[in-house]
N, C-alpha and C positions, 0 to 999 in steps of 0.2 A: 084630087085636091092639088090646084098651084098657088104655090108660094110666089108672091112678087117684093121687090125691093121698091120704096116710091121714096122720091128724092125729091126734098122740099126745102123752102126758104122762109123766114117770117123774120118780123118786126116786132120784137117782145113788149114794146113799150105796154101796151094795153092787156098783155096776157100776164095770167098767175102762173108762168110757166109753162114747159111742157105738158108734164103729168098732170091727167084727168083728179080731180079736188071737186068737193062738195063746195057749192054755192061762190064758186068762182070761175073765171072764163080761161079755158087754157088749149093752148094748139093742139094739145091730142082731143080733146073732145070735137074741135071745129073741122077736124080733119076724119076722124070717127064719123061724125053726122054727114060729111058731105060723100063718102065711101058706101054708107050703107043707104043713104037716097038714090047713088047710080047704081049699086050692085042689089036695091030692094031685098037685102038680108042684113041687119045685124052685122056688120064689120068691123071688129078689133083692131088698132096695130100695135106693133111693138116697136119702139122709137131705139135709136143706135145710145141714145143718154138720156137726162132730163134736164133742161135747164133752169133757174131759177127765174122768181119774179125779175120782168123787165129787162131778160137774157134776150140778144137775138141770135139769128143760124143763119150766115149764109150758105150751110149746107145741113139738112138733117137728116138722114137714112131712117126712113120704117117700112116694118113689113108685115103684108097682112095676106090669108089665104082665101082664095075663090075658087069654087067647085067649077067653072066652067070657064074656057079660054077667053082673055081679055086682048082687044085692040090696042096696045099701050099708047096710042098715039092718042087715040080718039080718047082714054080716058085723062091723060092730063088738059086736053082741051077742054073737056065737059066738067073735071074738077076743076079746074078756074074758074070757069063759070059759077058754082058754087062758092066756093071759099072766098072767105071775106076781105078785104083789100089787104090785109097786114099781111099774107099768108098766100103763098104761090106754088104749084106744084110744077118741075121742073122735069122729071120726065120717069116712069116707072119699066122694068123690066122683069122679065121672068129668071127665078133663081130656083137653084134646088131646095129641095124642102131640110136639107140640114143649111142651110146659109140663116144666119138669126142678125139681126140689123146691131144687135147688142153685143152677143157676144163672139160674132166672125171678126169683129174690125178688131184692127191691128193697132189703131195708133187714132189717134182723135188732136185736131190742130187749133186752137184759140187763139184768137187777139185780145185786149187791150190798148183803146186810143186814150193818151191822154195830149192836153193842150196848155202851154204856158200865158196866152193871151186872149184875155178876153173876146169870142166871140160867137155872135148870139145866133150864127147858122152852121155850129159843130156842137154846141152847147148838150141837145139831144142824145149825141151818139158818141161824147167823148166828157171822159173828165177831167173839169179844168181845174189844174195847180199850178196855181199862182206865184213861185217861191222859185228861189235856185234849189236847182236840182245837180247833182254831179251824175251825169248818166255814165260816164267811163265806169264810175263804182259801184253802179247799178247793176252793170253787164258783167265785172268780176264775180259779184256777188251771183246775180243767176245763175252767170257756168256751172257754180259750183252744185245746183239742184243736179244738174248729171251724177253725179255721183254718190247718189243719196237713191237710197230707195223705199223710206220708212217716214211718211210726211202726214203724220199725226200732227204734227204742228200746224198744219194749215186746214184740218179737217174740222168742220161746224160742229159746236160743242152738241153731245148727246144725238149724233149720226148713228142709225141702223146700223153700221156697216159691218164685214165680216173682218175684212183687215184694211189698215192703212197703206199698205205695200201698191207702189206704184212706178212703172221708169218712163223718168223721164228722157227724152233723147235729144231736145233741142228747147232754148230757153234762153230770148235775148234780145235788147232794145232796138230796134229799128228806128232812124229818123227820117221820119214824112215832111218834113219843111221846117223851117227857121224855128218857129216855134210848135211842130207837131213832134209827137214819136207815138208807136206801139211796138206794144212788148209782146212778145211770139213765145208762144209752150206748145209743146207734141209733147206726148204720153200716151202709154196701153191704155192706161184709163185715168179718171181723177176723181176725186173725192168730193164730197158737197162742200160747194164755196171756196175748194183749192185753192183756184185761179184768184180770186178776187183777194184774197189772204194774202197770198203770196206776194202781188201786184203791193197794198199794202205796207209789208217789209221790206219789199226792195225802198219804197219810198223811204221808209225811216232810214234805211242804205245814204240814198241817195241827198237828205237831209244832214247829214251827218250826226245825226242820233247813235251810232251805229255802225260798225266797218264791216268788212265779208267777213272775217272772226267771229264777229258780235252773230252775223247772220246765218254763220256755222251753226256756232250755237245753239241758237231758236229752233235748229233743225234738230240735232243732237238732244237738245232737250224734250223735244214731243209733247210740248204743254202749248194748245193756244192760246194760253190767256200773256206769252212772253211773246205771241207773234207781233203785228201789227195788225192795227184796224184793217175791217176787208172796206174797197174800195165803193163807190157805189157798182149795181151791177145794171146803170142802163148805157155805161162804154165796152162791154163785155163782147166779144162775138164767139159762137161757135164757128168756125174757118172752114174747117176739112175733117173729112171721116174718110182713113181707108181701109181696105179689106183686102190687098193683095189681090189674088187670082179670085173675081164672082165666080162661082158656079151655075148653069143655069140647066 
């Protein structure tokens, strides 16, 4: 049996998300269906995270195993073929059968676009706030997620999860044009709806609702109902997944 690594992109708008759900459409199933129509067996994978509704990935790591040696080249050609236009497969390799697309990677990278001026060809893949914003006190305020590793505050009320512990290593506003920015997080891992939470409170930050004190706080306290609203999630991106040294 090999294990391969398949590395893909999609377009959340139309998808319930990553993870396969009863009576909804979501990229592990469309990716599921078009694996086991070339390999005519039943093919599972296991995705590197799960995104929520109307999440997209410019990069998403899964891995799934096939009894017999695969052409990598030829199968991402003939999976595009299949796979529906939102959803592109970018190139697959062979890895060792301990490499897990979940639990190898080391660090997972996110954006958020948002936009201060009305328009209606960013509208899609960016959220517009309309308002002054003080982003100097916004990126104070991020820094300070470094140093925190207990981010129950930003975790979706009533999550499976086993714990809220998470590092972050990098967290901070970039500006894309006069009236564009996103905001960049790397972490080991994140929690359901982290990002978009978080994204959120900085705004109250950045509002002046709010100072890095205030957004200590929110941290220190570990209650989400003191966070901030989560933002919507159709300016959300999954960025980057890394795994250090693949093994293959």
């Amino acid at each position: 049996m090999q294990r391969y690594f398949l590395y893909l992109k999609y377009d959340g708008t139309n998808f319930h998300g990553w993870q396969v759900q009863p009576n909804a459409r979501t990229v592990q199933e469309e990716v599921e269906k078009a694996l086991t129509t070339l390999l005519r067996r039943d093919t599972p994978v296991v995705g590197a995270g799960r995104t929520d509704t109307g999440v997209h990935a410019r990069m998403m790591v899964a891995h799934f195993d096939a009894d017999e040696g695969i052409d990598c080249q030829q199968l991402v050609y003939r999976l595009n073929g299949l796979l529906p236009r939102d959803v592109s497969a970018d190139k697959a390799m062979p890895v060792s059968s301990d490499m897990h697309a979940r639990f190898s990677a080391v660090s997972r990278t996110y954006h958020y676009y948002v936009h201060q001026r009305k328009d209606p060809f960013m509208r899609a893949y960016s959220c517009g706030l309309f308002y002054a914003l003080d982003f100097d006190a916004m990126n104070r305020a991020a820094a300070t997620l470094t140093e925190y590793d207990d981010f129950a505050a930003f975790c979706k009320s009533n999550s499976d999860v086993k714990t809220t512990l998470c590092k972050v290593t990098e967290a901070r506003w970039v500006r894309d044009g006069e009236y564009s920015w996103h905001f960049v997080i790397t972490a080991n891992r994140f929690l359901r709806n982290m990002v978009r939470a978080i994204v959120g409170t900085l705004i109250e930050v950045g509002r002046g609702r709010t100072d890095v004190e205030g957004f200590r706080r929110v941290i220190e306290g570990r209650q989400r109902t003191k966070a901030g609203e989560s933002v919507p999630g159709n300016a959300l991106f999954l960025e980057n997944i890394e795994y250090g040294k693949v093994k293959s």
